[in-house]
C-alpha positions in Angstrom: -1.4 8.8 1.7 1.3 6.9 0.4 4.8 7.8 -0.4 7.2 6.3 -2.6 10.8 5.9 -1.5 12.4 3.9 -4.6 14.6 7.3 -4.9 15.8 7.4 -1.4 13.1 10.1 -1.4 13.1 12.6 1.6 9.3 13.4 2.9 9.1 17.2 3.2 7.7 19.4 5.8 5.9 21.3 2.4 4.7 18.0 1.3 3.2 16.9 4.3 1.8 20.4 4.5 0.0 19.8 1.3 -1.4 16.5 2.4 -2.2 18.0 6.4 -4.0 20.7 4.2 -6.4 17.9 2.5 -7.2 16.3 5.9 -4.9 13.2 6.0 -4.1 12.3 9.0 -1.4 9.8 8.3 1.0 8.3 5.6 2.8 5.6 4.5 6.7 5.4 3.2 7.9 2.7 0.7 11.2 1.6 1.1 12.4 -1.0 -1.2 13.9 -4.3 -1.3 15.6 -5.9 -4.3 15.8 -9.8 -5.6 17.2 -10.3 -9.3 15.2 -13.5 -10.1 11.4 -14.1 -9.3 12.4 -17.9 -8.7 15.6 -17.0 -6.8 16.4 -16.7 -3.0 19.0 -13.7 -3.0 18.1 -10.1 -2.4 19.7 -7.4 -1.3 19.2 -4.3 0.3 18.4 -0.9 -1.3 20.9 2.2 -0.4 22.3 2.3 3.1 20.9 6.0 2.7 17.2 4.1 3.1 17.3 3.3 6.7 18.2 7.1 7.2 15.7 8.0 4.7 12.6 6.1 7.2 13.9 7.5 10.2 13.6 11.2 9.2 10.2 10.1 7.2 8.7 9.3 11.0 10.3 12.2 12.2 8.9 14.6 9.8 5.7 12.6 9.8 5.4 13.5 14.0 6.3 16.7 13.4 3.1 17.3 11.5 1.1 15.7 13.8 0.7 13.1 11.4 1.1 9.1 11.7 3.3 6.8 9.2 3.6 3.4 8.4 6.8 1.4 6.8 6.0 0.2 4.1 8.9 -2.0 2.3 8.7 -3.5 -1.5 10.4 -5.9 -2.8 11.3 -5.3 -6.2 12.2 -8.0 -9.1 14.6 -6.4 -10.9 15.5 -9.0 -13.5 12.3 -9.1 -16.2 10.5 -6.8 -14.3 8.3 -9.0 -12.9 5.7 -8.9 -10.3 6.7 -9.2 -6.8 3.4 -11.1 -6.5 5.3 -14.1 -8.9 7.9 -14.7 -6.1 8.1 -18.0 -5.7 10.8 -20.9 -4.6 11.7 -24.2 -6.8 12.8 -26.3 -3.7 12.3 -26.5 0.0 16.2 -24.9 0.5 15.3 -21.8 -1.7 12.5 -21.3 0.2 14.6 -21.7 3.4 17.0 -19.2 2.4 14.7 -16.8 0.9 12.9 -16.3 4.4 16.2 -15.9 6.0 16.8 -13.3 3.5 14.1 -11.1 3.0 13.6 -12.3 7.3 17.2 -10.3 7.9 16.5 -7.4 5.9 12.8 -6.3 6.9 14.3 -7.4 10.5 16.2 -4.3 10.1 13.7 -1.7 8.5 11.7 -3.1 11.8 14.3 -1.8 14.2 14.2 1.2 12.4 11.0 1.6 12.0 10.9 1.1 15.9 13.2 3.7 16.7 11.5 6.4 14.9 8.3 5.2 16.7 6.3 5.0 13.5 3.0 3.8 14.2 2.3 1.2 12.0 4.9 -1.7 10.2 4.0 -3.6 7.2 5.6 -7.1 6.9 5.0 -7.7 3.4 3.5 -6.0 0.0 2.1 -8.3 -2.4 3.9 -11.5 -1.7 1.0 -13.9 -3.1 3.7 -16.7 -4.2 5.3 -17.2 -0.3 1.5 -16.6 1.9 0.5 -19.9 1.8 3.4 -20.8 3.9 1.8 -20.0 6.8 4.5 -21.8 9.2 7.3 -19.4 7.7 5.1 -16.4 8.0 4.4 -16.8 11.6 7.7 -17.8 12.6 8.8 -14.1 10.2 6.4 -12.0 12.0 6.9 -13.4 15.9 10.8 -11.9 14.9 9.4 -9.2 13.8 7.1 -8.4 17.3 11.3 -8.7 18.9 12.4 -5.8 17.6 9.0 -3.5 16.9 6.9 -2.6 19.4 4.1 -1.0 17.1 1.6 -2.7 15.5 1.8 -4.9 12.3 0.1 -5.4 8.9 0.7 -7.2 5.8 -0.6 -5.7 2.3 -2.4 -8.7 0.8 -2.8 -8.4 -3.1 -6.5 -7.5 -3.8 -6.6 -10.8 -6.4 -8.0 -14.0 -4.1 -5.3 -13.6 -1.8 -7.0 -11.8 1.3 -9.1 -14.6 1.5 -6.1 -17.4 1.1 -4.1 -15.6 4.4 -4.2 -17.8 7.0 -2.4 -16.1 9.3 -4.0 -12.7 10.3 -4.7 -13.2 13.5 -0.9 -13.0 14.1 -1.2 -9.5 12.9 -3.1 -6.4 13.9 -5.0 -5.4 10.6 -6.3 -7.1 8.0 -4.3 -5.6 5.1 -5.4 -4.8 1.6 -3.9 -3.4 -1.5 -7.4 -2.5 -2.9 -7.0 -2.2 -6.6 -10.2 -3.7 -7.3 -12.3 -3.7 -10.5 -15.2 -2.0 -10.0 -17.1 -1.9 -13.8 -16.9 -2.8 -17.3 -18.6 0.7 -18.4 -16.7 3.0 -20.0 -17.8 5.4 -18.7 -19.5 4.5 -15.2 -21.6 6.8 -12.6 -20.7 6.6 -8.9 -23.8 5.2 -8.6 -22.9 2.2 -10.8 -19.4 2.0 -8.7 -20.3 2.3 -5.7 -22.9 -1.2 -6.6 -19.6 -2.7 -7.9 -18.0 -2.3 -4.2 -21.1 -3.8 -2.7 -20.1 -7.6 -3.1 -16.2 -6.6 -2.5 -17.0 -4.8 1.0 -19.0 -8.0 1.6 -16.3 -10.9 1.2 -14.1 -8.0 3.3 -16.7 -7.9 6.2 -16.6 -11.8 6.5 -12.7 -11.7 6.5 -13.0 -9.4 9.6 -15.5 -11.6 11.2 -13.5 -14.7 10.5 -10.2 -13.0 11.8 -11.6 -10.4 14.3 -9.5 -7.8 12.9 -10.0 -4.3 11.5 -9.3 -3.5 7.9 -7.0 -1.2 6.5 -6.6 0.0 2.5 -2.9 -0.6 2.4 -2.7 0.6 -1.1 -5.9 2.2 -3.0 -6.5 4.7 -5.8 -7.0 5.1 -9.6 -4.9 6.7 -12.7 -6.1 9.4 -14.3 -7.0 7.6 -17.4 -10.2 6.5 -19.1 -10.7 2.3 -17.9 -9.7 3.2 -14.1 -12.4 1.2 -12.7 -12.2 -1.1 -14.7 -8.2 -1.9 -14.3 -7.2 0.4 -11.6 -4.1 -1.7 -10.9 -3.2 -0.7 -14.4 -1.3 3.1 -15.1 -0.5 3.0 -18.7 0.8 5.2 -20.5 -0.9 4.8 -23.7 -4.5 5.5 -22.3 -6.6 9.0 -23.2 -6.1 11.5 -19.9 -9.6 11.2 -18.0 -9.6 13.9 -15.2 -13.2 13.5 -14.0 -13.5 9.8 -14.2 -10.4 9.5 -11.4 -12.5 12.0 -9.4 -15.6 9.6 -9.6 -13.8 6.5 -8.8 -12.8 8.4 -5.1 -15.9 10.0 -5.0 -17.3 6.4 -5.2 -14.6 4.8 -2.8 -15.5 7.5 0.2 -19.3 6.8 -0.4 -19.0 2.8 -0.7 -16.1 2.5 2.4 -16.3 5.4 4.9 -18.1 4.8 8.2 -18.4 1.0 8.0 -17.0 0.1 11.7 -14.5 -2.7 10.9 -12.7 -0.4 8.2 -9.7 1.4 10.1 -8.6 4.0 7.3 -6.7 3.6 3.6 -3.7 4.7 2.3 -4.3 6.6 -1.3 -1.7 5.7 -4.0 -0.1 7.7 -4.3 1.3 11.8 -3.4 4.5 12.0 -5.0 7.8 14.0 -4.6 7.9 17.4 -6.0 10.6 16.9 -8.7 8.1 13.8 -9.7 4.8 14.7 -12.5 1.5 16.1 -11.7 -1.0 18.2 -12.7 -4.1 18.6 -14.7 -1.8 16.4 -18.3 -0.5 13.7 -15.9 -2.5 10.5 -16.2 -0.3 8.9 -13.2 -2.4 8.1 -9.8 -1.0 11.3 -8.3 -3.9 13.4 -7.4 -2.2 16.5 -6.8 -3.8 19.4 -8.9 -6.3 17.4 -10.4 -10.3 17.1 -9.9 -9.7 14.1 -7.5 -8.4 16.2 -5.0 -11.0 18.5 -4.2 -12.9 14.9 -4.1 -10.3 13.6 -1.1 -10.4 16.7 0.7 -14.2 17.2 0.9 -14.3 13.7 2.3 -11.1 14.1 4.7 -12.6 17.4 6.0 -9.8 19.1 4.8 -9.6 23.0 5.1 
């Protein structure tokens, strides 16, 4: 299960309780990153308070018996724009954006590394930089000097799993899993879990072309009618649709659990407690909704 830290957000004992109560087994924390220009090399790092923030997340996180993987974002600030539009005018930009988001997830590495979480993410989303497959190599070889766990990288679900070309320098085959699944409006799980049929297909070959498991970096659906067929999308304007979140994880368990090459998913998202949920909140947060009970039938939960 995923958990946002754009608000230097502490994870609880209560809500990993919650989440230990549904089955999960493991989670992932999102620190964040910041760049003011989608075609500009300069970021900068979130609060100072974030580096504290991921050390007590794995520390929590172990204390429930629980694994957790760093996560970290970068987020455009000016515009608003898509992380996946990040993308350099000239060969020195590009230089000096490596260097610069290189130094700063160097250090959510170390961190990550001393609160022995068990999984580190070296990039969400970054479609516009992947095809430099030189500069991504040389980024995650500095990463392996100062983490000792094993790596991912969240590939958009859009084309770029399949334009990686440098997986086998990681441990998992990464995916951010937002993927349409139908154009009904109101679909069965029968007809969704057909639509995953050709997606868990083009996976499989990716893990036979790589030889390396698969992991849902990112996956789940608003609470809003049109989740399968945008489930990247939560906006704000669409009718609440309880039941039709439910049967969009009811058709992810059936479609993706027990293939042998899948190694687990991360479900977008559980938030903080001061954050919405609840049977009127047409967010991805599952809590007190139908799509719950859905998770924690499938995650054995008690």
């Amino acid at each position: 299960m995923s958990l946002d830290g754009w608000r230097v957000q502490r994870v609880t004992p209560e809500t990993l309780a919650e989440l230990k109560g549904l089955g999960v087994n493991a989670v992932s924390y999102l620190p964040f990153v910041y760049q003011d220009e989608d075609d500009g090399p300069a970021l900068r790092e979130g609060e100072f308070e974030q580096y504290g923030a991921v050390l007590s997340a794995c520390a929590e996180a172990h204390r429930a018996g629980m694994g957790i993987a760093i996560k970290p974002h970068v987020w455009v600030r000016e515009r608003e724009t898509w992380h996946g539009r990040i993308a350099m005018k000239t060969e020195e930009d590009w230089k000096a954006w490596f260097q610069g988001y290189g130094g700063v997830l160097l250090k959510f590495a170390a961190v990550a590394d001393a609160g022995g979480a068990d999984l580190f993410c070296v990039g969400t989303e970054l479609s516009g930089t992947t095809e430099r497959e030189a500069d991504w190599r040389a980024l995650i070889r500095e990463v392996r000097s100062v983490y000792r766990g094993r790596l991912a990288y969240a590939a958009n679900w859009d084309r770029e799993p399949e334009r990686v070309a440098f997986w086998d320098a990681l441990d998992f085959i990464g995916i951010d899993a937002y993927y349409p699944l139908s154009t009904k409006a109101l679909p069965s799980v029968d007809d969704l879990v057909a639509g995953w049929g050709p997606i868990l297909g083009r996976i499989e070959a990716l893990h036979r072309r790589f030889d390396r498991p698969v992991l849902f970096m990112e996956v789940g659906y608003p609470a809003t009618e049109g989740a399968a067929q945008t489930p990247y999308r939560e906006e704000r304007g669409r009718p609440l649709d309880l039941v039709g979140q439910a049967t969009c994880y009811e058709a992810l368990f059936r479609a993706c659990l027990g293939r042998p090459w899948m190694a687990g998913m991360y479900l977008w998202r559980w938030n903080d407690p001061d954050w919405r949920s609840g049977p009127w909140d047409p967010s991805y947060n599952p809590k007190d909704k139908p799509a719950v009970a859905v998770i924690r039938k499938w995650y054995g939960g008690n």
